[in-house]
Each structure stands twice: as C-alpha cells, then as structure tokens.
C-alpha positions in Angstrom: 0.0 0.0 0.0 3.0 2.5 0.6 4.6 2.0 -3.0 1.4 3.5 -4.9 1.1 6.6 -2.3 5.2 7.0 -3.3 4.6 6.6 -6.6 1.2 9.3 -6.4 3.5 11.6 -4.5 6.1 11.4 -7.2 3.6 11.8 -9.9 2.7 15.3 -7.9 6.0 16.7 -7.9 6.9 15.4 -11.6 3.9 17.2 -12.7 4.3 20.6 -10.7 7.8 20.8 -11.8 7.0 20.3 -15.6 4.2 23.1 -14.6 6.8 25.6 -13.5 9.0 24.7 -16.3 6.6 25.1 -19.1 5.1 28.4 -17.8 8.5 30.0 -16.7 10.1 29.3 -20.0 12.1 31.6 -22.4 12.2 34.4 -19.0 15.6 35.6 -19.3 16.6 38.8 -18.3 18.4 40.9 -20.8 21.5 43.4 -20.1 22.4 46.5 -21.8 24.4 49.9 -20.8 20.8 51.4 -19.7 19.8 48.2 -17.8 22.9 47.8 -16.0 23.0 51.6 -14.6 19.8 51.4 -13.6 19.9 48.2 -11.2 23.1 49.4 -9.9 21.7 52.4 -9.3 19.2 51.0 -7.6 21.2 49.3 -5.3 24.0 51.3 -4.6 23.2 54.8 -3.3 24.9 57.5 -4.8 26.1 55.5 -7.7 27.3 57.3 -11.2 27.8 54.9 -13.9 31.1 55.0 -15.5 32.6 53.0 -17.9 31.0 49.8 -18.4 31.8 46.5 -21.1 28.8 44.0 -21.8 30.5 40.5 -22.6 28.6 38.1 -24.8 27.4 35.5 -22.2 25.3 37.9 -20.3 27.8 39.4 -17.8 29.2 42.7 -17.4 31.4 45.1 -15.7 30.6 48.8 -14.8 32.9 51.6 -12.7 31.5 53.7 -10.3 32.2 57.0 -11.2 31.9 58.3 -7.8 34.3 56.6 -6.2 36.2 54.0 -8.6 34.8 50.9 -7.9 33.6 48.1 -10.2 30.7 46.2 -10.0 30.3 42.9 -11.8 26.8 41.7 -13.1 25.4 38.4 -14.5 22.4 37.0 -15.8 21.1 34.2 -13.9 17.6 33.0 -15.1 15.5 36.3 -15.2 17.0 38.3 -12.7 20.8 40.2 -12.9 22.9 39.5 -9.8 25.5 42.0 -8.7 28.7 42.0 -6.7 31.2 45.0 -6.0 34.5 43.6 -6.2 36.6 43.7 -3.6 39.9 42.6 -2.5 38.5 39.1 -1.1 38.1 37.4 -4.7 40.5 35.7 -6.4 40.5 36.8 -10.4 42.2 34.9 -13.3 42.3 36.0 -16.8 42.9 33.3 -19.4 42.8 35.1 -23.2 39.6 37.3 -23.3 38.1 35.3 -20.0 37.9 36.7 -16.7 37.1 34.5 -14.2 35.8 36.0 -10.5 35.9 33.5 -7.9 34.0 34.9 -4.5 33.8 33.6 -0.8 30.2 33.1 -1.3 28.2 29.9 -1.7 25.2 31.3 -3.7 27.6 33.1 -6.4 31.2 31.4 -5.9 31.9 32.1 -9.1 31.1 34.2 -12.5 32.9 33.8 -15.7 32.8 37.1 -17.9 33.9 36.2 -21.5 34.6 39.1 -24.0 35.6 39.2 -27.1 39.1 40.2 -27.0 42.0 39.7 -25.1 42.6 43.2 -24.7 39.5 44.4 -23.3 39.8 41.7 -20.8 43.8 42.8 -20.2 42.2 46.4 -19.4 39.6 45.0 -17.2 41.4 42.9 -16.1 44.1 45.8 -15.1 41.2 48.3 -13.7 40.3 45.8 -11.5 43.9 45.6 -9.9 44.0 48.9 -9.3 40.9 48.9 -7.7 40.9 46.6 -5.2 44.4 47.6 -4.6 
C-alpha cells in the first residue's frame, strides 16, 4: 500500500515541476548599458555609472564613477545579480576570460567572456588597481 502513495507523490511533484518549467520558459533577463546603470543604481546609493563593457554571455562590468569601484553583473535566469569587487576574490584571466571566484556559496563564481583579449587585459588591469 505505501509504493502506490510513493509513486502518487512522485507523480505530484513530476507534474508541478514540468508546470513551473513550461510556464516559466524563455524568462531571461536581458542586459544592456541602460539596464545595468539602472539596477546598480538601484542598489548602490549614490552611484554614477562610468565605464562599463557588456560580454557576450550575459555578464558585465561597470565603474563607479563616484568613487572607482567596479561592480560585476550576470544573468542568472530572469533576474541580474550584482557584486562589488573587492579585495576578497580571487581573479584569473585566461585570453579574453575573466574569471571572479567569491567567498560566497550562492555566487562562488562568475565567468565574464569578451571578445578580446585586450579588453579583458584592461579589465582585467582596472580591476587591480581597484581593489588595490
């Protein structure tokens, strides 16, 4: 009697799942220039966009203009997560790849692939600077 309710309760969660897949599908967020400055200004007071460089796989990198810091921002599903960078990651640069690996367990770490190496060589350079 306990393998049919198993297999019922399975059945549930199988068909809520597909649910939630086939209603939530195609929802990706989108990131541009305008996009980015405006969720970081959002949630950064007193920020001033500065330079900024979209990479193809839906990351980016902006400057604070009001005090020099950079702020990194991905795509994850439909929503843009953001994380100042700070002297606590650990960044490698492999051609036109940056890679940002963070002490946190719900974003250890973002990949930011451009398409040149020497973009990524100037990020990659601002970024030093920044965090000192």
């Amino acid at each position: 009697m306990d393998v049919p309710y198993l297999l019922a309760s399975l059945l549930g969660v199988g068909l809520l799942v597909g649910l939630n897949v086939f209603l939530m599908r195609g929802r990706r967020a989108s990131l541009d220039a305008t996009i980015l400055s405006q969720c970081l200004g959002a949630e950064v007071p007193g920020f001033r966009p500065g330079a900024s460089q979209i990479a193809g796989n839906g990351a980016a990198l902006c400057e604070n203009a009001a005090d020099g810091s950079i702020y990194l921002a991905v795509v994850r599903g439909d929503a843009i997560v953001t994380r100042k960078l700070s002297r606590g990651i650990r960044l490698q640069r492999n051609g036109a790849t940056l890679t940002f690996v963070f002490s946190d367990f719900t974003f250890p770490r973002a990949l930011v692939a451009f398409g040149d190496e020497r973009v990524a060589a100037e990020w990659d350079a601002r970024i030093a600077r920044a965090i000192g």
